[in-house]
BARO-668335 format. One line per 10 residues: number of its first residue (from 1); for each residue x, y, z of N, C-alpha, C. Coordinates in steps of 0.2 Angstrom, whole numbers. Each point is the difference from the previous one (the first is absolute). Layout:
BEGIN
NUM = X:Y:Z:X:Y:Z:X:Y:Z  ...
This chain:
BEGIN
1 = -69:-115:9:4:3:5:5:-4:3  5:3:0:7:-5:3:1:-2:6  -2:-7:4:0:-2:4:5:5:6  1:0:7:4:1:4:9:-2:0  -3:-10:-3:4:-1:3:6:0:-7  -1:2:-7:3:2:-5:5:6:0  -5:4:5:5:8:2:5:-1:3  -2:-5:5:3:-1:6:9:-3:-2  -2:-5:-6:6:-6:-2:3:6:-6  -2:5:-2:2:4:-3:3:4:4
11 = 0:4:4:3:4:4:7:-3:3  -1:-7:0:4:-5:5:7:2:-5  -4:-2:-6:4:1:-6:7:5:0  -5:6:-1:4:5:-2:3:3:7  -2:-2:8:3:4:3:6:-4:1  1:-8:-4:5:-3:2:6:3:-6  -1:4:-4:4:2:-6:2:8:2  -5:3:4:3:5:2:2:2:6  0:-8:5:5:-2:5:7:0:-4  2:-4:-4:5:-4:-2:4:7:-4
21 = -1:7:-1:-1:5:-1:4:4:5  -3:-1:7:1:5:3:-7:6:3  -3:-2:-5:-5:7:-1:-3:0:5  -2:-5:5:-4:0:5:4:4:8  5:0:-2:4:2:6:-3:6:4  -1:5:-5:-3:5:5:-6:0:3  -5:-2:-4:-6:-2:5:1:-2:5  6:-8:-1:-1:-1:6:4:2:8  4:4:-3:3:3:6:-3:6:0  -5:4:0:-4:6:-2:-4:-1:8
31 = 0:4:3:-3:0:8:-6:0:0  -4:4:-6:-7:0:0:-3:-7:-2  4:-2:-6:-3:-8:-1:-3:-3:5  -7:-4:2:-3:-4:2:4:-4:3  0:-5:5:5:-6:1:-2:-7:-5  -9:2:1:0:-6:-5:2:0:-7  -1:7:-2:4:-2:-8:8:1:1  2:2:5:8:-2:1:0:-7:1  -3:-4:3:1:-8:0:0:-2:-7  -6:2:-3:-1:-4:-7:7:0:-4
41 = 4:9:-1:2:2:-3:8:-4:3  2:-3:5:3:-3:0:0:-8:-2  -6:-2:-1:0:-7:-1:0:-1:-8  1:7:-4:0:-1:-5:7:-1:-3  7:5:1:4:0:1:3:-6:4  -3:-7:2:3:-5:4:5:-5:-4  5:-1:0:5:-2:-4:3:3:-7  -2:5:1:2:5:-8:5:3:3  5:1:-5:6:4:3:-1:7:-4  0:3:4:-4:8:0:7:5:-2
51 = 1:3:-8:6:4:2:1:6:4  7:2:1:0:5:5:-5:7:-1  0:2:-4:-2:7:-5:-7:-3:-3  -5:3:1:-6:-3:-3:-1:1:-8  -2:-4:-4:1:3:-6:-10:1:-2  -2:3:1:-7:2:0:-2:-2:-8  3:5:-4:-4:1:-8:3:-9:-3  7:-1:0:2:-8:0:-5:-5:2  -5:0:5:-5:-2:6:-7:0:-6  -3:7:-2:-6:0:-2:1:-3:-9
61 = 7:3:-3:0:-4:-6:-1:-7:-2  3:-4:6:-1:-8:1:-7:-3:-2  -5:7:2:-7:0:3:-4:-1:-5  1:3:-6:-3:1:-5:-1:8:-3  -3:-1:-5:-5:7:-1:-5:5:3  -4:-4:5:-4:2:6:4:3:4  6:-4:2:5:1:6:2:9:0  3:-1:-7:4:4:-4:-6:9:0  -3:-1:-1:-5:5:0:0:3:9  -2:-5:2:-4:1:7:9:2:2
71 = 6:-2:-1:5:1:4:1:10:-3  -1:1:-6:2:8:-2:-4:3:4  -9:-3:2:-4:5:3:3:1:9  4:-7:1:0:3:7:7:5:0  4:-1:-6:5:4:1:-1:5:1  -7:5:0:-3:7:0:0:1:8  0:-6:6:-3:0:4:5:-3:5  5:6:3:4:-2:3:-2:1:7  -5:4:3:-3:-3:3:-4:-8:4  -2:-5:-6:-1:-4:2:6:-4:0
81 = 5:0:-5:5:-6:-1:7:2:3  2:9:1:5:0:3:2:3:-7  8:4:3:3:5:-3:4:-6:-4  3:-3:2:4:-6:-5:-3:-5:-4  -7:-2:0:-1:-5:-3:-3:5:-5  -4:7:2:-2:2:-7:5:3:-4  7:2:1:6:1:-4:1:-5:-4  1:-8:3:0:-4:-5:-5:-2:-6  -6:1:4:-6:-2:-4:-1:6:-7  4:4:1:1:6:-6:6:-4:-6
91 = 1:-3:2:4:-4:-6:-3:-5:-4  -7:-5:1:-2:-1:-4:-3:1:-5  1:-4:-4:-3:2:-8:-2:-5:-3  -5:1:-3:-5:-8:-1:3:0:-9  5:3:-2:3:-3:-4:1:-9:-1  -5:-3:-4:1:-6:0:1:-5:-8  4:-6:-1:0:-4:-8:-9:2:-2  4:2:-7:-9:1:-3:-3:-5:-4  -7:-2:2:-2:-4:-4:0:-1:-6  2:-6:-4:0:-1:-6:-4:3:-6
101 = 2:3:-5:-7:4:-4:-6:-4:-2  2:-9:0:-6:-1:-4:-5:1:7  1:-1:6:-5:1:4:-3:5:0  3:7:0:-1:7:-1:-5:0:-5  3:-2:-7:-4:0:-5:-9:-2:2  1:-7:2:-6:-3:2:-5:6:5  4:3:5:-6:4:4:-1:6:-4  4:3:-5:-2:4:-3:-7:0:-6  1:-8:-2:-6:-3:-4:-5:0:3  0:-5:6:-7:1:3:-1:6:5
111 = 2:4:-1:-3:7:1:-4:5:-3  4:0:-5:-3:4:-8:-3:-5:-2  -1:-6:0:-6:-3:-4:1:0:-9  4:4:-1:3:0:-7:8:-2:-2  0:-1:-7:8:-1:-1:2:7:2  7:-1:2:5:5:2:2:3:-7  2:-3:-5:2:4:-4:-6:5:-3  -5:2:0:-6:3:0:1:7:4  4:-1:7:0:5:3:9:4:1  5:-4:-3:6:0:1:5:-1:-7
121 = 3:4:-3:3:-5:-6:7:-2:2  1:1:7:6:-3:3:0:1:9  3:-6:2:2:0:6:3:-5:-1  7:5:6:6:-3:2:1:-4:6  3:-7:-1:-2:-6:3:5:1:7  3:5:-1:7:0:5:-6:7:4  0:-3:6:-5:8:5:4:4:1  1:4:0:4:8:4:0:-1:6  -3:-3:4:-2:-1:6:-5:-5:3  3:-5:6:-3:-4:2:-1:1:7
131 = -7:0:5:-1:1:6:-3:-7:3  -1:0:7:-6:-5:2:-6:1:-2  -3:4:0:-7:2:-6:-2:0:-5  6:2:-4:-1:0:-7:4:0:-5  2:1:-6:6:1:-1:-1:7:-8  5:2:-3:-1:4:-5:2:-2:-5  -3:1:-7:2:0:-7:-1:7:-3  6:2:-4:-1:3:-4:-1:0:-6  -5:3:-5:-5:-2:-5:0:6:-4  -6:-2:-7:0:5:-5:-7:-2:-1
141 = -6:4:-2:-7:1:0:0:-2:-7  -7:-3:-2:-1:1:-8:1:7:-1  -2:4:2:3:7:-3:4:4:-1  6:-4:4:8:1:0:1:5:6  -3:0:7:1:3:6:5:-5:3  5:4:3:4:-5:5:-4:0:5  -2:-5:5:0:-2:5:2:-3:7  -2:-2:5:3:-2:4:-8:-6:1  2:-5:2:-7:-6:1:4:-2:7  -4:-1:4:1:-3:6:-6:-4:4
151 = 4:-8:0:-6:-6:-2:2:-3:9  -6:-1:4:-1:-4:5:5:-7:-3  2:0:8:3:-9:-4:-3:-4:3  -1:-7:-3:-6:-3:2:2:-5:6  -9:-1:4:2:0:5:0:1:4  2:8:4:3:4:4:-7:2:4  -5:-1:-2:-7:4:3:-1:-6:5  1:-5:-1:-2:-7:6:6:2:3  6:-1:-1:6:0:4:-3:7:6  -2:5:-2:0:7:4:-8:-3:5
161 = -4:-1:-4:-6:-2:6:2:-5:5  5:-5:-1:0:-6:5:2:4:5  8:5:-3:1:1:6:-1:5:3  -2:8:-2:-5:2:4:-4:-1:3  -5:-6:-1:-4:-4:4:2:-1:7  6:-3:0:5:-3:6:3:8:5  1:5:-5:1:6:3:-5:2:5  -5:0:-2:-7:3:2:-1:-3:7  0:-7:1:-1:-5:2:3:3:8  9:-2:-3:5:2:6:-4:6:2
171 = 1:6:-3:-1:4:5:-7:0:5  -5:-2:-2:-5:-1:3:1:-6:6  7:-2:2:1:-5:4:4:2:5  4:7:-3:4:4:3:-1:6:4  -6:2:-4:-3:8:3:-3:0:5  -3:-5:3:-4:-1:6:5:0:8  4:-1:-3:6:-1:6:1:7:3  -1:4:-4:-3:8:3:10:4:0  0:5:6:7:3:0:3:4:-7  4:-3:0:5:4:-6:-3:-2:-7
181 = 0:-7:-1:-4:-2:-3:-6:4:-4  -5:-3:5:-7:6:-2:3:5:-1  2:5:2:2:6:-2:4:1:-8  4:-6:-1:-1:1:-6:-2:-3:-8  -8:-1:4:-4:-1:-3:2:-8:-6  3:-2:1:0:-8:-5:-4:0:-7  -7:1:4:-5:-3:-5:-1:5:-5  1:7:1:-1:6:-5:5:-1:-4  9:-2:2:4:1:-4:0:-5:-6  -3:-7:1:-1:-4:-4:-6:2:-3
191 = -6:5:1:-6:-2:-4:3:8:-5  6:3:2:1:8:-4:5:-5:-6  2:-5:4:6:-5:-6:-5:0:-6  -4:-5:2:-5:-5:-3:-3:3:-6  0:9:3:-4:4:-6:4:4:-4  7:0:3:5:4:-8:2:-9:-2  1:-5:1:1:-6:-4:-8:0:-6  -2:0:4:-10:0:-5:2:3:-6  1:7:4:2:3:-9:6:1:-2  5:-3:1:4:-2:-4:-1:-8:-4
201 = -5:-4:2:-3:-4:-5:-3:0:-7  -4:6:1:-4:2:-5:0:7:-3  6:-2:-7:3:4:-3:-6:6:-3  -7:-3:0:-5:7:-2:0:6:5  3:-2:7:-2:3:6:8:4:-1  4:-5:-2:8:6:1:-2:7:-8  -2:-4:-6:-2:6:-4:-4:5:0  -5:-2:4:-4:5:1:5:6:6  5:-3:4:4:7:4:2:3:-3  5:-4:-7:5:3:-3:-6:6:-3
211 = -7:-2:-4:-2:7:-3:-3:4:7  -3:-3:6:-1:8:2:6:2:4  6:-2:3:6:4:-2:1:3:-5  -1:0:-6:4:3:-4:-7:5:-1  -5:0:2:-5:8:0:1:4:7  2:-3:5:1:4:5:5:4:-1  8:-4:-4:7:4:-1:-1:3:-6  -5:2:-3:0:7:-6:3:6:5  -1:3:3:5:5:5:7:0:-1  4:-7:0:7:-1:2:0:-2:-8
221 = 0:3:-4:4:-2:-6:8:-5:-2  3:3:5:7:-3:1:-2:-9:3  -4:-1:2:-3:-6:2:-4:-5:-5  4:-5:-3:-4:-5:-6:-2:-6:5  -7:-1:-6:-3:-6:2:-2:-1:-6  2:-9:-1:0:0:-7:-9:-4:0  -2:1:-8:-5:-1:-1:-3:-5:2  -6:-3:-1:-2:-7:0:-3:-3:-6  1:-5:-2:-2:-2:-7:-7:-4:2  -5:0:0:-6:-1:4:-3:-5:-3
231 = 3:0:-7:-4:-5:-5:6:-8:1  4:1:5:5:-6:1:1:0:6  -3:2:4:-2:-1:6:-4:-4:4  2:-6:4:-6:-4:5:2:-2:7  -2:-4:2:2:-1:6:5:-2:4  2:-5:-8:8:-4:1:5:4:-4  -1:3:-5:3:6:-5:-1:5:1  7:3:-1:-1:10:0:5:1:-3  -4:6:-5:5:2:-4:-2:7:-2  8:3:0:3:6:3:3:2:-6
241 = 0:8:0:5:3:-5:8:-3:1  3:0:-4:8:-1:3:4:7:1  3:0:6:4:5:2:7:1:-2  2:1:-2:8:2:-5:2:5:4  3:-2:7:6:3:3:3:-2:4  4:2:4:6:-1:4:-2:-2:9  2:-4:2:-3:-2:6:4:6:5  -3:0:3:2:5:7:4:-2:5  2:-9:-2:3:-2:6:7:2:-6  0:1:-6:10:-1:-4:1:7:2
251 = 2:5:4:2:4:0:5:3:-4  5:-8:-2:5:4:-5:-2:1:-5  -6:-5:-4:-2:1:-6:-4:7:-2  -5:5:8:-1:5:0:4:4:-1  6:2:5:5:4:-2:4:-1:-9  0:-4:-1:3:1:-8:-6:4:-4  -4:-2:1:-6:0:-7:-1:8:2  2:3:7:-1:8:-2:-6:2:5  -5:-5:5:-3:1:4:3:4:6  -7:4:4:3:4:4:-5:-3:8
261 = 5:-2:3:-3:-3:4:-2:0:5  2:7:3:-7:4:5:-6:2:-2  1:2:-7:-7:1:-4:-3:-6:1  0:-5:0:-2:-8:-2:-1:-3:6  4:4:8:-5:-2:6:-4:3:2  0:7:-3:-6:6:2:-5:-2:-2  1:-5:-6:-6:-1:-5:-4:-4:5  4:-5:0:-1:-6:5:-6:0:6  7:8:6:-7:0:4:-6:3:-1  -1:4:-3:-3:6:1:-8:-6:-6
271 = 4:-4:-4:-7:-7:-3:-4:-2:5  5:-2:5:-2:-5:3:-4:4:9  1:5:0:-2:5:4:-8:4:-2  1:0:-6:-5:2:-6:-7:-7:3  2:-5:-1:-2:-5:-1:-5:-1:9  4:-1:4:1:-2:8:-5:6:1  1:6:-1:-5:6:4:-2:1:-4  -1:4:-4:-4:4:-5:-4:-6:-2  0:-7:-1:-5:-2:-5:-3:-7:4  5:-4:5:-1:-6:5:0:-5:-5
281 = 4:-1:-6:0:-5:-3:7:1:-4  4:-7:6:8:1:-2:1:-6:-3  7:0:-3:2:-6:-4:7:-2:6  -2:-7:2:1:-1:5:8:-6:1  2:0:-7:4:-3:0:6:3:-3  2:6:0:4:3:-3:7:0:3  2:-8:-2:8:-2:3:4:3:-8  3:0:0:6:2:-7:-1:-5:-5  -1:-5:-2:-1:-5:-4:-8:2:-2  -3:3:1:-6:4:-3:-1:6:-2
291 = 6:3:1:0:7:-2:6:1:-6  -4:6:-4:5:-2:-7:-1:9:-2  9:1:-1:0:7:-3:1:2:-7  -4:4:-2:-2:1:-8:1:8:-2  2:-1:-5:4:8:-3:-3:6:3  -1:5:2:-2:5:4:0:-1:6  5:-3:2:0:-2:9:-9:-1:1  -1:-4:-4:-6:-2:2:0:-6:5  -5:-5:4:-1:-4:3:-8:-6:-1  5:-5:-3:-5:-4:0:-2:-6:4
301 = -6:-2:1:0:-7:6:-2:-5:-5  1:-7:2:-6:-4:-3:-1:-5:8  -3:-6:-1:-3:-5:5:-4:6:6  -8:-2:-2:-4:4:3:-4:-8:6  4:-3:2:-6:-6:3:2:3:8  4:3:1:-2:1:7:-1:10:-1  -7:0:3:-2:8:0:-2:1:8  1:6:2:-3:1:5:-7:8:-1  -2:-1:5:-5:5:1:-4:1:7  1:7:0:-1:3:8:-6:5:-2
311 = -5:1:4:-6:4:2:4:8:-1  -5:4:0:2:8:-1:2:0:6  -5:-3:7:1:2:8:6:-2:2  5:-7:-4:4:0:2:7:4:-4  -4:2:-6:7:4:-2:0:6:4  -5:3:2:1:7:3:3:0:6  -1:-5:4:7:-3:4:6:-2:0  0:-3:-6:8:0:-2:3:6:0  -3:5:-5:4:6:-3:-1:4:7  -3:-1:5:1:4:5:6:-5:4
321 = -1:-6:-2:6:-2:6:6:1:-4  0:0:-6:5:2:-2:5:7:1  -5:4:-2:0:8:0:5:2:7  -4:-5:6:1:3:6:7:-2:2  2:-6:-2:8:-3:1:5:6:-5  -4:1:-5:5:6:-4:1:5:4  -5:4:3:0:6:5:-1:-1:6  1:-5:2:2:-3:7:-4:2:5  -10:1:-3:-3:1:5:-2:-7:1  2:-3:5:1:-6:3:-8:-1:5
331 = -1:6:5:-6:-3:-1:-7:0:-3  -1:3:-5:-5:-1:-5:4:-6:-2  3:-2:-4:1:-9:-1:-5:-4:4  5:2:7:-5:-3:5:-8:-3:1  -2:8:-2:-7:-1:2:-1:-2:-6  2:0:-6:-3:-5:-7:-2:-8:0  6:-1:6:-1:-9:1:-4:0:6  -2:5:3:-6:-1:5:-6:1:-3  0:4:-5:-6:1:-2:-2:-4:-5  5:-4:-2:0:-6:-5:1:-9:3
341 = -1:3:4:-3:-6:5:7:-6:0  6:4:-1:5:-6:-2:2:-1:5  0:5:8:2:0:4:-5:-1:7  -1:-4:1:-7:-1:7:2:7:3  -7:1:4:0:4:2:3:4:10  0:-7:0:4:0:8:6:4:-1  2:-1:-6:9:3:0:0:7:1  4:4:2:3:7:0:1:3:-7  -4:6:-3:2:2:-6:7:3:1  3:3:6:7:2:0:3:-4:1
351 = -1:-6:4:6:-5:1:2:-3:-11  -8:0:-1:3:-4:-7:3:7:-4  -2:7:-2:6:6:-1:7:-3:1  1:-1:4:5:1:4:4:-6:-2  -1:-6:-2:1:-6:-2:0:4:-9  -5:1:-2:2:3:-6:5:3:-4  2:7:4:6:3:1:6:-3:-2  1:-6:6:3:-4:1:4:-3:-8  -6:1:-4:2:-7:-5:0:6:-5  -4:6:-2:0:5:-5:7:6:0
361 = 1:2:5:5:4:2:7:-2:-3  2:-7:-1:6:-1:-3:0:3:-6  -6:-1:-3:1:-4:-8:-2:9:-3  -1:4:3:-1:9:-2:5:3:-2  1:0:-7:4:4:-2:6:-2:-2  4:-9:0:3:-1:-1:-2:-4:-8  7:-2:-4:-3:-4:-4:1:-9:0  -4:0:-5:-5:-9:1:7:-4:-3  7:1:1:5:-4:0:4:0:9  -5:3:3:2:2:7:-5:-4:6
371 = -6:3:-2:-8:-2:3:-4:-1:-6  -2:-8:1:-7:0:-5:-7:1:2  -4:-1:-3:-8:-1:2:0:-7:1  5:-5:-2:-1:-8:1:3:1:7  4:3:4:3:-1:7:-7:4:4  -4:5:-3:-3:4:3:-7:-5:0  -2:-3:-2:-7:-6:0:6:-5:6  8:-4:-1:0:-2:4:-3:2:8  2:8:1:-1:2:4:-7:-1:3  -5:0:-4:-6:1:0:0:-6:2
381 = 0:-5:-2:1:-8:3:1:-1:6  5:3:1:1:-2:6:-4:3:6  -3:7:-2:-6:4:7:-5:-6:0  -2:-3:-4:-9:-1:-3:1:-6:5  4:-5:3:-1:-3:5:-1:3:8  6:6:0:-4:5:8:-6:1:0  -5:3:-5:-2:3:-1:-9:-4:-1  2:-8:-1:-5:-4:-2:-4:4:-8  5:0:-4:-5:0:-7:2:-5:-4  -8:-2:-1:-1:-5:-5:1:1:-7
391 = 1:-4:-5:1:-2:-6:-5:3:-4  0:5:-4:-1:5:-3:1:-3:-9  -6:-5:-1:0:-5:-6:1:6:-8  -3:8:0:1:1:-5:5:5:-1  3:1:7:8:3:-1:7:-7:-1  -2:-5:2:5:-5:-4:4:0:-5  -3:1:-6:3:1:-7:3:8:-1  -3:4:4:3:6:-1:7:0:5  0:-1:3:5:-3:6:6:-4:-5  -3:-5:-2:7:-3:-6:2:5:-6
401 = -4:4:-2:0:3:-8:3:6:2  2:5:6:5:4:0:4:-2:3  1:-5:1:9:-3:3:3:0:-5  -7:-6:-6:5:-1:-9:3:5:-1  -5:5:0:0:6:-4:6:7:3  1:0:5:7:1:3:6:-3:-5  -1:-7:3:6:-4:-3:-1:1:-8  -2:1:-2:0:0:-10:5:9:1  -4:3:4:0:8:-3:9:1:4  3:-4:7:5:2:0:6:-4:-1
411 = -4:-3:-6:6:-5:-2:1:5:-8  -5:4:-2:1:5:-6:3:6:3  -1:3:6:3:6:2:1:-2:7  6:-1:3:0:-1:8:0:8:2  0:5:-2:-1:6:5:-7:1:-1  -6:-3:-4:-7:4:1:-2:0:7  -3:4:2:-4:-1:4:-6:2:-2  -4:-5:4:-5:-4:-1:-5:8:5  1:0:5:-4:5:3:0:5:-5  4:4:-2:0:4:-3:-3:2:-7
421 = 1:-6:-2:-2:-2:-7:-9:-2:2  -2:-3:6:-6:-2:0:-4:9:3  3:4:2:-5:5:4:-5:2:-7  5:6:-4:-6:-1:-6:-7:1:0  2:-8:-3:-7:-4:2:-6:-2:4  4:0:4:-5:-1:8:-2:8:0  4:5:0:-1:6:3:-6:0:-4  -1:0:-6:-6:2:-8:-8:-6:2  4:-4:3:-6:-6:0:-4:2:6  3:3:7:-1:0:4:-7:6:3
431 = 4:6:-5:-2:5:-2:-7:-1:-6  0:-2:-3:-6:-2:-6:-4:-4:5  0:-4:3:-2:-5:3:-4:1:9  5:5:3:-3:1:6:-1:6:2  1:5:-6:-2:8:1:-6:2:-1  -2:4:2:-7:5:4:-6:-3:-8  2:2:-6:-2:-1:-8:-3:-9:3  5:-2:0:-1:-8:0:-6:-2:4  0:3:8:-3:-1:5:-7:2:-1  1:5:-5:-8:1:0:-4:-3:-6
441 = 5:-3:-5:-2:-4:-6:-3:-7:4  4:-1:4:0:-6:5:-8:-2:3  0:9:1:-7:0:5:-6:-1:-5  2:4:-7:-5:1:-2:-3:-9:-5  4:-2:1:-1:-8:-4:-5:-5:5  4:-1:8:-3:-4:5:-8:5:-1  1:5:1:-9:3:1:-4:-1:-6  1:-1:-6:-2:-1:-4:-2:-9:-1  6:-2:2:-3:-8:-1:-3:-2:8  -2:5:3:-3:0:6:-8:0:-1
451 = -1:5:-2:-4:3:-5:-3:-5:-5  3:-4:-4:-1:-3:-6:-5:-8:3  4:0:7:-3:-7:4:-5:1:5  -3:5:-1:-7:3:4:-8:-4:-1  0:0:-7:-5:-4:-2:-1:-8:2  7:-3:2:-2:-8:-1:1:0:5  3:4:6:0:1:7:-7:0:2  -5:5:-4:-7:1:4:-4:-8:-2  4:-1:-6:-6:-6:-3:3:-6:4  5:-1:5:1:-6:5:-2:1:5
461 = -3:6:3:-2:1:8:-7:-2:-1  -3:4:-7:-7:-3:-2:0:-7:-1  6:-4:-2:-3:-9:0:0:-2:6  6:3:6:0:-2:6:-5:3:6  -3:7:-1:-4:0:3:-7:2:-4  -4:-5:-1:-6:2:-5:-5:4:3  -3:4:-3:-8:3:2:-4:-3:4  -5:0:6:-3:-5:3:-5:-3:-5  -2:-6:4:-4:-6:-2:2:-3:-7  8:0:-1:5:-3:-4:-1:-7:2
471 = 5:-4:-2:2:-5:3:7:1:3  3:-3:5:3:4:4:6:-6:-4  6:1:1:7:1:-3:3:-9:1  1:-3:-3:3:-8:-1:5:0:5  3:-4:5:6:1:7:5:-1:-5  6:1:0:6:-1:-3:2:-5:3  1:-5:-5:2:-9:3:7:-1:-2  6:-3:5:3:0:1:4:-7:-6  4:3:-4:5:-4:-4:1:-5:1  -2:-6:-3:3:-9:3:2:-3:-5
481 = 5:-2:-1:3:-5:-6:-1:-5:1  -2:-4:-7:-7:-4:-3:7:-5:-2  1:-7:4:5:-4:-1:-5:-5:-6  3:0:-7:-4:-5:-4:4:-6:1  -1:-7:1:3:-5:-3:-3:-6:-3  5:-4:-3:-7:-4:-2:-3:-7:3  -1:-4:-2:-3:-5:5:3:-2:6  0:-3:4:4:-3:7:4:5:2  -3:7:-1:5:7:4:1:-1:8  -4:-4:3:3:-2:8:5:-2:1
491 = -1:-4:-5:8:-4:0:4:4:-1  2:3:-7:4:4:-2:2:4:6  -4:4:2:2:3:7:2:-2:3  -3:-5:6:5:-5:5:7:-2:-3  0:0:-8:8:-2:1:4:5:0  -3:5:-4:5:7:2:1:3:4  -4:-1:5:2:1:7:5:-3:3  0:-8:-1:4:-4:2:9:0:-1  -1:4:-7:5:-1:-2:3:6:3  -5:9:-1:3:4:3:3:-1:8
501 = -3:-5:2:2:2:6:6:-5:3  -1:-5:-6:8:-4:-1:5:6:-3  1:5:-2:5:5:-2:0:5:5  -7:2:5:2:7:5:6:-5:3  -2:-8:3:4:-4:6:8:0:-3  1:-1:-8:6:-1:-1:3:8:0  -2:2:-2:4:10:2:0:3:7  -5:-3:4:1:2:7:5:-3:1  3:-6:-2:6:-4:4:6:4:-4  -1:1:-6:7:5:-3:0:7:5
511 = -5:2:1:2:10:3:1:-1:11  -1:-9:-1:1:-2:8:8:3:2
């Protein structure tokens, strides 16, 4: 476990590079900020000359790999960081020099455990693509399949643990401070990081999305996902079909070749809508450089390491909160965030109406080159402070994944609109899903596994209340963690005391 004071000379670190940046400016002129970490946040900035304009994404590239991640996740969350720092923070790109093949070569060896030409009769040393993660090669199977191979770069799994670790760390130093702070939850936002980095670590965890996406989206035919080659797949390897089409960021190169490109945003949402309501399992990175169009206005993704997934209970809120901003019944919205506990209950269901309206009312009926759903989440951002709601860990990804998806669809058609194009859908899911047919499907399942739980119900009242002249029932003994160490553990402890309490007295003098 990484001592206090490593975090601590770590953080010194980076806040002194995100000073020299600028990046800190807003926290610390942010009225809700603490005083004490306003002091801190000013003694890191002490002699650095601070530019005028904060350069935020400039700030977290410095930082590294870790940085760099953790910077794309807050740009979802302009809530916490502010309307201008997550604007900038949308311009990085962990585009980075890619590591040398023989390296690559090597972690492909000791993965497969076998020689490469065995499973490859070629790979190209030059990658398609180099990221903080990993990077790409395209290849040829002994069988003569093109492929896509994308190989961890070594290394990268320690670099992400240290400094996670340091993440974890901070916020639990932070959150106790209570206010604005607590409210938006620190330790959840890094522990929601920690687990879309986890699986973008472990390339079995990313191919296993790409295949159950690709069986949820048999429905959306227009929608590819390319195969997984499973017998060249591992932890640090994944290998994909390759996709032979046109990115959705060259617009010119779609307009030449004959593409129709409102077909190709309708594809877009109505996938990724498909995806989000009907099934709670979206592809969660769907920026342009991931999406690729293929002859039949068709649409293909690749890079599956960042997935999201929302519960049925909370898709049926979505589609009704959605629904109800399309038809302006503002307060059912309402009571869905009251009934979904996203709103404490102290508040007024109509005062929050009323604040909804507020934010939904623009955006009706015009088009998404006018009013986006990315201004309409701002707006939403900006109630969930009146209104004291918390961090909402498994709408975060979907919160990023329809901005992208905005932005992709009306950079291919600026007059879609999105409401329009999304009713459809909701209207059919909403209907399948919460009409009279459904409710009584609904009824009829919970009574049945009601039913099914009957027997082992009676068979634990009889362990708990036995027959007379039994033996009468063990006290339930309360849970104590069993400190092993090995010889001289006195010691060991009096010094770890010693020491932590040599680190409480030097941090109380920093937050003095």
């Amino acid at each position: 476990m990484t001592s206090p004071i490593v975090h601590t000379w770590r953080l010194l670190k980076w806040g002194r590079t995100l000073a020299r940046h600028g990046a800190l400016r807003g926290i610390e002129r942010d009225p809700h900020t603490p005083a004490n970490l306003r002091r801190l946040l000013r003694l890191a900035r002490l002699g650095a000359r601070v530019p005028d304009v904060p350069r935020y994404a400039d700030a977290f590239e410095a930082l590294g790999p870790a940085a760099i991640k953790l910077g794309q996740t807050l740009a979802t969350r302009p809530d916490i960081v502010g309307e201008a720092a997550a604007s900038d923070l949308l311009r990085l790109q962990d585009a980075v020099p890619p590591v040398p093949f023989a390296a690559i070569r090597a972690v492909m060896q000791q993965s497969f455990g076998r020689p490469l030409d065995t499973l490859f009769a070629q790979i190209e040393e030059e990658p398609v693509g180099a990221a903080s993660i990993a990077q790409v090669h395209r290849a040829i199977t002994t069988d003569g399949r093109q492929v896509a191979v994308k190989v961890l770069r070594p290394g990268v799994e320690d670099d992400f643990a240290r400094a996670i670790a340091t993440y974890e760390w901070a916020a639990a130093q932070v959150e106790p401070m209570g206010g604005e702070i607590a409210r938006l939850q620190p330790r959840l936002v890094i522990e929601t990081f920690k687990r879309w980095t986890a699986r973008e670590l472990n390339f079995t965890r990313e191919a296993a999305s790409a295949s159950e996406l690709a069986e949820t989206m048999t429905s959306e035919p227009d929608f590819v996902v390319p195969a997984v080659d499973w017998a060249r797949t591992t932890g640090r390897v994944l290998t994909i079909e390759w996709i032979d089409g046109i990115k959705l960021s060259n617009r010119a190169a779609l307009v030449a070749a004959g593409y129709d490109l409102p077909a190709l945003a309708q594809t877009l949402v109505h996938a990724f809508l498909r995806q989000a309501i009907a099934d709670g399992f979206f592809h969660a990175d769907m920026h342009q450089g991931n999406l690729f169009a293929l002859p039949g206005n068709r649409v293909a993704a690749i890079d599956f390491g960042i997935m999201g997934r929302i519960d049925r209970r909370a898709r049926v809120w979505l589609a009704e909160i959605l629904y109800g901003l399309i038809t302006g019944d503002y307060r059912r919205v309402a009571e869905i965030h009251f009934e979904a506990q996203y709103v404490p209950a102290h508040h007024s269901v109509e005062e929050f109406a009323t604040a909804l309206r507020a934010v939904g009312e623009p955006m009706r009926g015009l088009p998404v080159k006018d009013m986006s759903i990315g201004m309409m989440l701002d707006g939403l951002f900006g109630i969930t402070r009146d209104f004291d709601m918390v961090t909402q860990p498994h709408l975060l990804l979907l919160q990023k994944t329809m901005v992208m998806v905005e932005g992709v669809a009306t950079a291919l058609d600026p007059d879609i609109n999105l409401w329009v194009t999304a009713a459809p859908l909701v209207e059919d899911w909403i209907r399948t899903e919460l009409g009279p047919e459904a409710a009584i499907a609904d009824r009829l399942v919970t009574d049945m596994r009601t039913l099914a739980r009957l027997p082992e119900l009676v068979r634990r009242i009889e362990a708990r209340f036995p027959a007379p002249g039994g033996a009468p029932p063990a006290p339930p003994l309360r849970d104590i963690q069993v400190v092993r160490v090995g010889g001289g553990w006195r010691y060991a402890l009096v010094g770890m005391l010693g020491v932590a309490a040599g680190v409480a007295g030097a941090l109380a003098a920093l937050w003095r």
